[in-house]
matplotlib code that plots the C-alpha trace (Angstrom):
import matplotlib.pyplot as plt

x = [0.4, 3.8, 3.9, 2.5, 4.8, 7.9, 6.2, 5.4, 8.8, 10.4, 8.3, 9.2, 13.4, 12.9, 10.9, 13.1, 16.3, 14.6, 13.8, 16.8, 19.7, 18.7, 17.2, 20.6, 22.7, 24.0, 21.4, 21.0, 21.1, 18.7, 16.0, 15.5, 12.4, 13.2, 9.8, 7.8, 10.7, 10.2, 6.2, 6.2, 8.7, 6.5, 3.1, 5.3, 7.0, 5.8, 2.4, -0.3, -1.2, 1.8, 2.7, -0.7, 0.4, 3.4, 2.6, -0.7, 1.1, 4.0, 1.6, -0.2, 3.4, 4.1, 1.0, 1.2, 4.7, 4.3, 7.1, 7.7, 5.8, 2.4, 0.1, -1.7, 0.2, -2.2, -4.8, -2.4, -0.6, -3.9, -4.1, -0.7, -1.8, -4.5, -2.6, 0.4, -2.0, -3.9, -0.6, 1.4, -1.5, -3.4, -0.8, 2.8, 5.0, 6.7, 9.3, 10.1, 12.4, 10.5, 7.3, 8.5, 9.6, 6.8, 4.9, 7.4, 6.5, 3.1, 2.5, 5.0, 3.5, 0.3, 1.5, 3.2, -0.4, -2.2, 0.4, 0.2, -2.9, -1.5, 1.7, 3.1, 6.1, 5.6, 5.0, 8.2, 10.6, 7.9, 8.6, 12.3, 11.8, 9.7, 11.9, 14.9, 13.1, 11.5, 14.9, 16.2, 13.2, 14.1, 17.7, 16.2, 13.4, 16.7, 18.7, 15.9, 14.7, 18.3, 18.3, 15.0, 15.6, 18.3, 15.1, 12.7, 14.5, 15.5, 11.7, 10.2, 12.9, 11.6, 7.8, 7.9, 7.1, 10.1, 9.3, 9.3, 12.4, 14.9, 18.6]
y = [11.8, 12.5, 12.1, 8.8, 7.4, 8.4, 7.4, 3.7, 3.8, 4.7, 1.6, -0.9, 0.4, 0.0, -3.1, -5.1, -3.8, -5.6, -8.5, -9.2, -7.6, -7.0, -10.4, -12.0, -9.8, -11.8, -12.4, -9.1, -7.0, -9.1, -8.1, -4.5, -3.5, -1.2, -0.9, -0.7, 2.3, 4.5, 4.2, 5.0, 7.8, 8.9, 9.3, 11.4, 13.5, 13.7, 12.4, 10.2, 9.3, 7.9, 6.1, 4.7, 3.4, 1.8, 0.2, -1.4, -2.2, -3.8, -6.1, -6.7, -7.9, -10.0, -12.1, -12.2, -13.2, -15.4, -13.8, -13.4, -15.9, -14.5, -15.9, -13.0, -10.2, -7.7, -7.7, -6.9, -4.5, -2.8, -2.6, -0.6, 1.7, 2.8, 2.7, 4.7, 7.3, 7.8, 8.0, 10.4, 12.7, 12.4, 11.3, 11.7, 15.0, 14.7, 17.0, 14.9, 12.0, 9.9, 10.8, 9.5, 6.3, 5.7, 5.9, 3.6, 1.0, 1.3, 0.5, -2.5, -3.5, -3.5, -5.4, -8.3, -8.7, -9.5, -11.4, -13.8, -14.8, -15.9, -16.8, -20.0, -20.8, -21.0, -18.5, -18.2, -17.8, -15.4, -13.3, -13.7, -12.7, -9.8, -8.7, -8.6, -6.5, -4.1, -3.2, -2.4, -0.5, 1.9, 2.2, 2.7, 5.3, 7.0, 7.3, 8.7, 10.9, 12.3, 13.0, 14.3, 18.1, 16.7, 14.2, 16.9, 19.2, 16.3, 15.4, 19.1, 19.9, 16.4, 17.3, 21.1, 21.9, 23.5, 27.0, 26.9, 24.9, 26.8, 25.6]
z = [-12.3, -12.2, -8.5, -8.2, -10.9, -9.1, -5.5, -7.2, -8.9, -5.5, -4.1, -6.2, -5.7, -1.9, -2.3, -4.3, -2.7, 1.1, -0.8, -2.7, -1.3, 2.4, 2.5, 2.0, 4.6, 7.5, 10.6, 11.8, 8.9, 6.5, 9.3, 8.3, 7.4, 5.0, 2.9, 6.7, 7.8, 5.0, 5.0, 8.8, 7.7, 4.6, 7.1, 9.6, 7.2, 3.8, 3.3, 4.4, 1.0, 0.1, 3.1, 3.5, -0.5, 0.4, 3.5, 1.6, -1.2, 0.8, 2.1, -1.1, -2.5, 0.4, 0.0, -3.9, -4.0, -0.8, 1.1, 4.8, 7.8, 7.5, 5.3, 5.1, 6.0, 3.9, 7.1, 9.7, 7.2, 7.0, 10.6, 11.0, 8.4, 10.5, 13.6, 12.1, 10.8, 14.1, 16.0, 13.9, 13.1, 16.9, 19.2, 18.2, 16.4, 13.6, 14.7, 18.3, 18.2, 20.7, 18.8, 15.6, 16.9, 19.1, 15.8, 13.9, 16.9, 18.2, 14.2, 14.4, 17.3, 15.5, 12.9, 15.3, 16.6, 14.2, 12.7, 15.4, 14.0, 10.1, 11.6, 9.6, 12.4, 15.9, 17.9, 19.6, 16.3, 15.1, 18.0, 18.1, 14.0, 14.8, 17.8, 15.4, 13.1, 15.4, 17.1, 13.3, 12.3, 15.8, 14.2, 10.4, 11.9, 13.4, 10.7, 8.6, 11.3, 11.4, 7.7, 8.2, 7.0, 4.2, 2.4, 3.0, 0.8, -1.9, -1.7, -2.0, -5.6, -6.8, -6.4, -7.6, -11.0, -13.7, -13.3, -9.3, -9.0, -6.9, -6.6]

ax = plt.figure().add_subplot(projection="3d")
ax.plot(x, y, z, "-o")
ax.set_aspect("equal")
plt.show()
């Protein structure tokens, strides 16, 4: 129980901090998909379940609170779920560089799609959009993937019980 409390908490941080702060960066920097980074990051690394949570629930929020230029971005959301899963647990390492970013993009990719499809601009800002935001997820995924070992061991003291802690 305690798990998924600090996991939603953690959620709702990251999620408000791309909404609200990121958001309001100057062009380049308000396109980082923060929220989609640390889900593809959280499949690779950490846990399906958790990812698979985020990412959903990301695209629950963004339809609820009418954010972003897809009207329904919960279906093509859903789709890079299941794309990110397959490719980090049947295709790509977790330990490789490439792999993980391949992951991060094939899932992006995915999403960019079937976006298409609920798109409310046309089609050629919602690629330049998505383009923007798929070269800063690469840079994001990097970043993490570099700090790899450093979250893992953050992650693994938050999750162990009192009596198993080590320091």
């Amino acid at each position: 129980m305690t798990r998924v409390a600090i996991s939603t908490i953690l959620f709702l941080i990251v999620f408000l901090i791309e909404t609200s702060f990121i958001s309001s960066l100057p062009s380049l920097f308000s396109a980082i998909p923060l929220v989609f980074a640390l889900s593809v990051y959280l499949i690779q690394h950490q846990g399906i379940s958790d990812g698979i949570a985020w990412l959903i629930g990301y695209g629950f929020l963004m339809d609820l609170m009418k954010l972003g230029d897809i009207s329904f971005s919960i279906i093509p959301i859903f789709a890079a779920t299941v794309v990110a899963v397959i490719t980090s647990k049947q295709l790509f390492s977790n330990r490789s560089f490439y792999g993980v970013i391949a992951c991060a993009i094939s899932s992006y990719a995915t999403f960019v799609l079937f976006g298409v499809f609920f798109t409310l601009n046309n089609w050629s800002v919602f690629f330049q959009t998505h383009a923007e935001r798929l070269g800063m997820l690469i840079v994001v995924v990097a970043v993490l993937f570099s700090l790899a070992p450093h979250i893992r061991k953050i992650v693994q003291v938050m999750f162990l019980s009192s009596h198993n802690r080590y320091y």
